[in-house]
SERO-4910 file (N, C-alpha, C, O; in steps of 0.05 Angstrom, whole numbers):
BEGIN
 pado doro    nc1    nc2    nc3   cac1   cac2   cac3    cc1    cc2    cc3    oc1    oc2    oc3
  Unk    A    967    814   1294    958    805   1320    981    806   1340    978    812   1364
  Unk    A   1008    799   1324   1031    800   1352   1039    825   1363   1048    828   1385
  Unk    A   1033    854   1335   1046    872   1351   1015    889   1366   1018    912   1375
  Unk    A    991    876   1367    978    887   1384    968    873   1406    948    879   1420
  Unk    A    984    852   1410    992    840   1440   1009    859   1447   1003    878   1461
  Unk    A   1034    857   1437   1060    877   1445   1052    915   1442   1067    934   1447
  Unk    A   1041    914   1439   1032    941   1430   1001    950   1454    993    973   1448
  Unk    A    993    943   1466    967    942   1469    945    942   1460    929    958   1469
  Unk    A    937    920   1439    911    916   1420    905    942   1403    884    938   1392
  Unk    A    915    965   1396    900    982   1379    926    998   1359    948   1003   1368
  Unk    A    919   1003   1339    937   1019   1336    940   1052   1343    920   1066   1346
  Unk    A    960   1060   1345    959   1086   1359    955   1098   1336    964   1091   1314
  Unk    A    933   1124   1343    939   1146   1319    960   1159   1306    955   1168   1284
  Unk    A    987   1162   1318   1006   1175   1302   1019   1153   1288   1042   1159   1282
  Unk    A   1012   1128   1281   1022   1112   1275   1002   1104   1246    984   1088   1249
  Unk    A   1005   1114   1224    991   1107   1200    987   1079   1192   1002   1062   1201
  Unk    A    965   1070   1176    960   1047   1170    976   1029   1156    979   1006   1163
  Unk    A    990   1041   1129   1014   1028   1124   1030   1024   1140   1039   1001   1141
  Unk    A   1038   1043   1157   1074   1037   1175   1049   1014   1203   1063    995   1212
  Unk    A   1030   1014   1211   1018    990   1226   1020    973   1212   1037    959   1222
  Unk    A   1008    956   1181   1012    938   1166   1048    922   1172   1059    901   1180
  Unk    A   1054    955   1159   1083    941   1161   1100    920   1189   1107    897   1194
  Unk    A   1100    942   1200   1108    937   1231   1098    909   1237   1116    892   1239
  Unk    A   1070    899   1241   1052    867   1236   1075    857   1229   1092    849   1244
  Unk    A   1075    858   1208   1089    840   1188   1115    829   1191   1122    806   1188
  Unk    A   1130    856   1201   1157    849   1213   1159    841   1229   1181    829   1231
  Unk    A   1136    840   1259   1138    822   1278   1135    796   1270   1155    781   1272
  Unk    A   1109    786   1261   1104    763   1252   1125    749   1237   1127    725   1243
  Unk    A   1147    762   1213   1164    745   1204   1187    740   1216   1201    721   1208
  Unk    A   1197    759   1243   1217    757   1261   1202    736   1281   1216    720   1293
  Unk    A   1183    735   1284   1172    716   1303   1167    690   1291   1179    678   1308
  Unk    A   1163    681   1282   1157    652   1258   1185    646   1249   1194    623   1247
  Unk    A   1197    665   1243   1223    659   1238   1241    650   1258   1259    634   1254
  Unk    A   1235    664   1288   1257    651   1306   1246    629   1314   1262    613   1321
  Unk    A   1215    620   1317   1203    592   1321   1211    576   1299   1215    553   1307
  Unk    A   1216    578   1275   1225    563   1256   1254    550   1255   1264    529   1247
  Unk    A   1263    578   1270   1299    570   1271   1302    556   1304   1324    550   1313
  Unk    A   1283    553   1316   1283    532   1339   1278    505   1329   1287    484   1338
  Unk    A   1264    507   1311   1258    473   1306   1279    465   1283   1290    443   1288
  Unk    A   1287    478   1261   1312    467   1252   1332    468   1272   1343    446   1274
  Unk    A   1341    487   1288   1366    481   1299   1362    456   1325   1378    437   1328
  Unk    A   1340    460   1339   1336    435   1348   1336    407   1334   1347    388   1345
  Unk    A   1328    403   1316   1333    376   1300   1356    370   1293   1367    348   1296
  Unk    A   1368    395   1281   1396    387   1273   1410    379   1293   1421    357   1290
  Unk    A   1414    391   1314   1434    384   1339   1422    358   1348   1437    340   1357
  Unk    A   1407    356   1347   1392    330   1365   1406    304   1352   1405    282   1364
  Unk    A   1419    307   1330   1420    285   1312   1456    284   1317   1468    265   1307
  Unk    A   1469    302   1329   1494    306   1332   1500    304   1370   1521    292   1374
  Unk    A   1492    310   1387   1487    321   1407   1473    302   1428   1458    316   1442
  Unk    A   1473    272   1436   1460    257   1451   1448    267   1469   1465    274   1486
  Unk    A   1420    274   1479   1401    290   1502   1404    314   1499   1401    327   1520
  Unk    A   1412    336   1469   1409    357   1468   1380    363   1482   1379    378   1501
  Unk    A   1357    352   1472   1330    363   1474   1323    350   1503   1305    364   1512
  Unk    A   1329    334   1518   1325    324   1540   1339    339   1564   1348    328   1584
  Unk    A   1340    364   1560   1337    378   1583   1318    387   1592   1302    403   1584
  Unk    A   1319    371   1618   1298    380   1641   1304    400   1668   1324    397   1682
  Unk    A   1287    416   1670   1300    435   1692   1280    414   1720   1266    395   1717
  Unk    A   1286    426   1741   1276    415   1768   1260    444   1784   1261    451   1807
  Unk    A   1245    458   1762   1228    471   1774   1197    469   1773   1188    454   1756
  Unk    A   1180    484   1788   1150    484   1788   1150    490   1759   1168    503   1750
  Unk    A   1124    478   1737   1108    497   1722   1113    525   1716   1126    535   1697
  Unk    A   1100    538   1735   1097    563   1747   1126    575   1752   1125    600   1753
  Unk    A   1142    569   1754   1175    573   1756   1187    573   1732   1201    592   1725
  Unk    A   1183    548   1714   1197    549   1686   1175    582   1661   1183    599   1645
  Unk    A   1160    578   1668   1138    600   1654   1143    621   1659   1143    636   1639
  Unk    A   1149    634   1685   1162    663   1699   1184    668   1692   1193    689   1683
  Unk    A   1192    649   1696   1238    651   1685   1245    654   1656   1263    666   1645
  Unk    A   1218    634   1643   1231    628   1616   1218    649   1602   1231    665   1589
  Unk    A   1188    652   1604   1173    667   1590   1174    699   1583   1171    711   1562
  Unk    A   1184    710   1619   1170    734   1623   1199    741   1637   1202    766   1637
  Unk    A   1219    728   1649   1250    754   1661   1265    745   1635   1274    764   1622
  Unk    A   1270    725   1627   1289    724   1608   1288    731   1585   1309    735   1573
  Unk    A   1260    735   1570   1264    753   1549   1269    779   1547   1277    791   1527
  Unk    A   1261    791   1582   1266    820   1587   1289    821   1593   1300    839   1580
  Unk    A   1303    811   1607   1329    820   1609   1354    813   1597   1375    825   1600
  Unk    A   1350    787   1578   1372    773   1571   1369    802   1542   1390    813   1535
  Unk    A   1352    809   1534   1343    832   1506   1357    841   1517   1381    837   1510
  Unk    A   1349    862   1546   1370    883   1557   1395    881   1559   1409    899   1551
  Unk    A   1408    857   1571   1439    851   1566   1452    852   1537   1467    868   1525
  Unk    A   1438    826   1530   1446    819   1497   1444    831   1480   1460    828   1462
  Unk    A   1423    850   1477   1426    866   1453   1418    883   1457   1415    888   1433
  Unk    A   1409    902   1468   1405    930   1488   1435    942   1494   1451    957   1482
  Unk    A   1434    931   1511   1470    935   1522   1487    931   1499   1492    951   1485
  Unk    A   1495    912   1492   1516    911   1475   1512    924   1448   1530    934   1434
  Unk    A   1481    921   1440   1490    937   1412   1473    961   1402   1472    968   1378
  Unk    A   1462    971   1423   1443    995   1425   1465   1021   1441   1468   1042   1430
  Unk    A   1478   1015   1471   1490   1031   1482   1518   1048   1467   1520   1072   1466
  Unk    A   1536   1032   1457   1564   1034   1450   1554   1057   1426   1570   1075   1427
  Unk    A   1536   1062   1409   1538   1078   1383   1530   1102   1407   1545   1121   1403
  Unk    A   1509   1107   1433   1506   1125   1443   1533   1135   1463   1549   1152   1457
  Unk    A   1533   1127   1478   1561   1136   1494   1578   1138   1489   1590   1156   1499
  Unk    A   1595   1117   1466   1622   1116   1451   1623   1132   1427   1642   1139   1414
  Unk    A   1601   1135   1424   1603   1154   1396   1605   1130   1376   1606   1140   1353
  Unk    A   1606   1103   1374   1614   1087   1360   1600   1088   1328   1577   1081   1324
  Unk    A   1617   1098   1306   1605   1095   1282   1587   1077   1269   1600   1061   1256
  Unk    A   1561   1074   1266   1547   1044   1249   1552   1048   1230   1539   1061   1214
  Unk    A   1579   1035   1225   1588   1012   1205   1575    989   1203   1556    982   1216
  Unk    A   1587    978   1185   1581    946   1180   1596    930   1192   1588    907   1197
  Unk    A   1619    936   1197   1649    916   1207   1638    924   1243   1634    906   1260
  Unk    A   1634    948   1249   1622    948   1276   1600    937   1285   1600    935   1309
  Unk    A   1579    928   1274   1555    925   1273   1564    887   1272   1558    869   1287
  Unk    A   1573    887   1256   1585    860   1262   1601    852   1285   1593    836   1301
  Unk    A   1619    861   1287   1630    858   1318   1610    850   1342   1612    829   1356
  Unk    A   1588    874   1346   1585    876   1369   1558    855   1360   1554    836   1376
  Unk    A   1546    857   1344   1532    823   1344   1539    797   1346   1521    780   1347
  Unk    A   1569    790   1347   1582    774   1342   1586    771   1378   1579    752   1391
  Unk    A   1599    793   1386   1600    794   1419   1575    788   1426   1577    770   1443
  Unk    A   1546    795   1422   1525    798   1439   1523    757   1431   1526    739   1447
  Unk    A   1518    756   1407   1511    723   1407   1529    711   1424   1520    697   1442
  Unk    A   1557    714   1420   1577    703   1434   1571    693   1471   1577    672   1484
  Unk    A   1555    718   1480   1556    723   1510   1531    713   1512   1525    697   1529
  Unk    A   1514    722   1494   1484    702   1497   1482    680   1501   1467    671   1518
  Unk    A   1506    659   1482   1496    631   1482   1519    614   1507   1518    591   1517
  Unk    A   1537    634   1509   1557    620   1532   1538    622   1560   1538    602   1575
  Unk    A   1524    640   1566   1502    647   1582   1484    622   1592   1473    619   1614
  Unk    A   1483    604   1566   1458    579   1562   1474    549   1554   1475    531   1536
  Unk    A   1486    558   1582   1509    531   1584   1501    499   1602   1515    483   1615
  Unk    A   1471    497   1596   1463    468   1597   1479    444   1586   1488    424   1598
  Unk    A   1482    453   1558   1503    428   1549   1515    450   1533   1508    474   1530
  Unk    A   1543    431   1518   1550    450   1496   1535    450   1477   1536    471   1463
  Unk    A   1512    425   1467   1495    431   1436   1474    455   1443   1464    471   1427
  Unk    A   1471    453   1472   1452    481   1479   1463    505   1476   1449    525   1472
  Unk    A   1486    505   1478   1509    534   1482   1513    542   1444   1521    563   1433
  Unk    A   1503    516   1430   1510    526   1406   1484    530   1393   1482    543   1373
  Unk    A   1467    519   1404   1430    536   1391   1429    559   1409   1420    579   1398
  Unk    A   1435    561   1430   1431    593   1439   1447    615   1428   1438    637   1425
  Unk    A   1480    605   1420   1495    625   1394   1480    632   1369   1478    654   1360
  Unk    A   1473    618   1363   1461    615   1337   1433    627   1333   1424    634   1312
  Unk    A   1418    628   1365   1391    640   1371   1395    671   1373   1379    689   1368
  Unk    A   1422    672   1384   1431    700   1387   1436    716   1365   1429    740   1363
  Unk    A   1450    701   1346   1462    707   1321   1429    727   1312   1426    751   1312
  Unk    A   1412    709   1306   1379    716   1297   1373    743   1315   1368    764   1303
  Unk    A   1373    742   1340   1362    767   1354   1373    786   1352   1361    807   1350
  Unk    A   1409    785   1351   1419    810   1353   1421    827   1314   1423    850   1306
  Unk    A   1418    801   1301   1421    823   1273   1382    826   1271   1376    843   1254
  Unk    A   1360    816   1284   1333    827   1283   1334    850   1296   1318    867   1288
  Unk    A   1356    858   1323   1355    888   1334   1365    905   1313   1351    923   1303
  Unk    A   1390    899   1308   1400    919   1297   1386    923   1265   1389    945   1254
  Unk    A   1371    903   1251   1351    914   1232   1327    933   1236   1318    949   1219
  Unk    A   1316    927   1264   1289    946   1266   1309    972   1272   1299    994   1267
  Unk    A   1331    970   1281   1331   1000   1300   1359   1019   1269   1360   1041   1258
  Unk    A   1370   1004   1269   1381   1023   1240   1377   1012   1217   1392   1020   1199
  Unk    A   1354    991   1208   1366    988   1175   1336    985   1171   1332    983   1147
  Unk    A   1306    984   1190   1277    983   1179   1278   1019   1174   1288   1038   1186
  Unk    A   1261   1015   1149   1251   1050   1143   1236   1057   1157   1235   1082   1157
  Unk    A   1217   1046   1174   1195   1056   1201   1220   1059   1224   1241   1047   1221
  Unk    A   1216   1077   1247   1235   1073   1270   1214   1052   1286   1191   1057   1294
  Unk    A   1229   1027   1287   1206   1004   1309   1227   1001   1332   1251    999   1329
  Unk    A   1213    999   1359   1231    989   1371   1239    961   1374   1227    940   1380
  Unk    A   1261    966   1369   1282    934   1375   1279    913   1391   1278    889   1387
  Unk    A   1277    929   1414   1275    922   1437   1254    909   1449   1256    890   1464
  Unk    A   1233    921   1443   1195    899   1440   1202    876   1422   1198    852   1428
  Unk    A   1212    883   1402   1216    857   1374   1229    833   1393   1218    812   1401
  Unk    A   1254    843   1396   1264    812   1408   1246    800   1432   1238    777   1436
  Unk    A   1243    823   1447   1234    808   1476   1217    787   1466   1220    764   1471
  Unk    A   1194    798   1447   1169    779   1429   1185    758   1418   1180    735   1425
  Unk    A   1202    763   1402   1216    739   1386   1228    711   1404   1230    687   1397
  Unk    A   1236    728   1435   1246    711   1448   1240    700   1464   1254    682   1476
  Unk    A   1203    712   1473   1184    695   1484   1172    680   1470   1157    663   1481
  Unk    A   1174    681   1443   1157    659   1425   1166    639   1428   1153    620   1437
  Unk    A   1194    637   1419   1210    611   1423   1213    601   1444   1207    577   1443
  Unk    A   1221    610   1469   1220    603   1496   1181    586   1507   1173    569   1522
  Unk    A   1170    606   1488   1143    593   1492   1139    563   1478   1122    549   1489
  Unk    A   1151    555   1456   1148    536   1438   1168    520   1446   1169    499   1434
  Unk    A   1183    524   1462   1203    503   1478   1188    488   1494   1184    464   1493
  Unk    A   1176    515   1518   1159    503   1535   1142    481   1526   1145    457   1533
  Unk    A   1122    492   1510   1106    476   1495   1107    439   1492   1091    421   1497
  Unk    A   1144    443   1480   1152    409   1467   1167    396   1494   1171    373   1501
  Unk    A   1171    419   1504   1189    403   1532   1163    391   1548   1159    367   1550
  Unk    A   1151    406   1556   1135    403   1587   1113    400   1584   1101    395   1605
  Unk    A   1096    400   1560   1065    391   1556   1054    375   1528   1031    368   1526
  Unk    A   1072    372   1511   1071    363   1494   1077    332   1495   1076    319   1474
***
C-alpha cells in the first residue's frame, strides 16, 4: 500500500510482480521501522531529557503539516542523504567502500541532527533518526538486489515519522 501511494497506486509494467512484492515490503519495513525507532527513541530520551517531547512550535495547523510533512522530507532527503551520500561516488569518483560509506553516513546523520536543534535530547533523536535514513539510502541504492530509489524511500520514511509526531504532539 505505501509504495503505491509513493509510486502512484499501480504497479508499472516493467516492474515484475516479485521485484513489486519485494519493493512493498521494503518500504513497509523501512517505514514501521522508522515509526518504531520514533517511539523507542522518544521514550528513552524522555526519561533522561526534562520536556524532550514537550516541544511546541508556534505555528498554524496548516503550517506545522506543510513544513513538517511535505518540505522537510523533500529536502532535508535532498541535503542529508541525496547530497551527501548519493553525489560524492558520482562527481568524486569516490569508491563504495564500507569505511566510505560509513563516513559519509556518519557526516549526513551528523548534519541532519545538528540541523534539529530544539533541544539537545532533540539533536540526539534526530542523529540517531539520521543514522536510520542514511544507512536505509545507501541500502536501497547499493546493497538492495532490485535498483529502488533511495530517495522516494526516505522521503516516505521521513514523512511517516514526522506524520506520527504530528499525530502525538498536536491531536492526540
Amino acid at each position: 500500500m505505501i509504495i503505491s501511494i509513493i509510486e502512484g497506486g499501480f504497479r508499472p509494467p516493467s516492474i515484475s510482480k516479485k521485484m513489486y512484492k519485494y519493493i512493498t515490503k521494503l518500504y513497509a519495513l523501512f517505514v514501521f521501522g522508522g515509526i518504531l525507532l520514533y517511539f523507542l527513541i522518544n521514550s528513552f530520551l524522555d526519561l533522561f531529557f526534562k520536556g524532550f517531547s514537550d516541544i511546541k512550535i508556534n505555528y498554524s495547523i496548516v503550517d506545522i503539516i506543510v513544513v513538517s510533512m511535505i518540505f522537510a522530507p523533500l529536502f532535508e532527503t535532498f541535503i542529508f542523504q541525496y547530497l551527501i551520500l548519493k553525489l560524492p561516488f558520482h562527481f568524486f569518483k569516490l569508491k563504495k567502500t564500507k569505511s566510505n560509506i560509513l563516513i559519509l553516513c556518519s557526516i549526513s546523520s551528523l548534519f541532519f541532527g545538528s540541523q534539529h536543534y530544539q533541544n539537545f535530547g532533540y539533536m540526539i533523536f534526530a542523529f540517531i533518526l539520521g543514522v536510520y535514513l542514511s544507512f536505509a539510502f545507501v541500502y536501497v541504492e547499493y546493497q538492495s538486489k532490485y535498483k529502488i530509489n533511495g530517495y522516494k524511500l526516505v522521503v516516505a520514511i521521513h514523512f511517516f515519522v514526522n506524520f506520527t509526531a504530528f499525530l502525538l504532539n498536536y491531536i492526540l
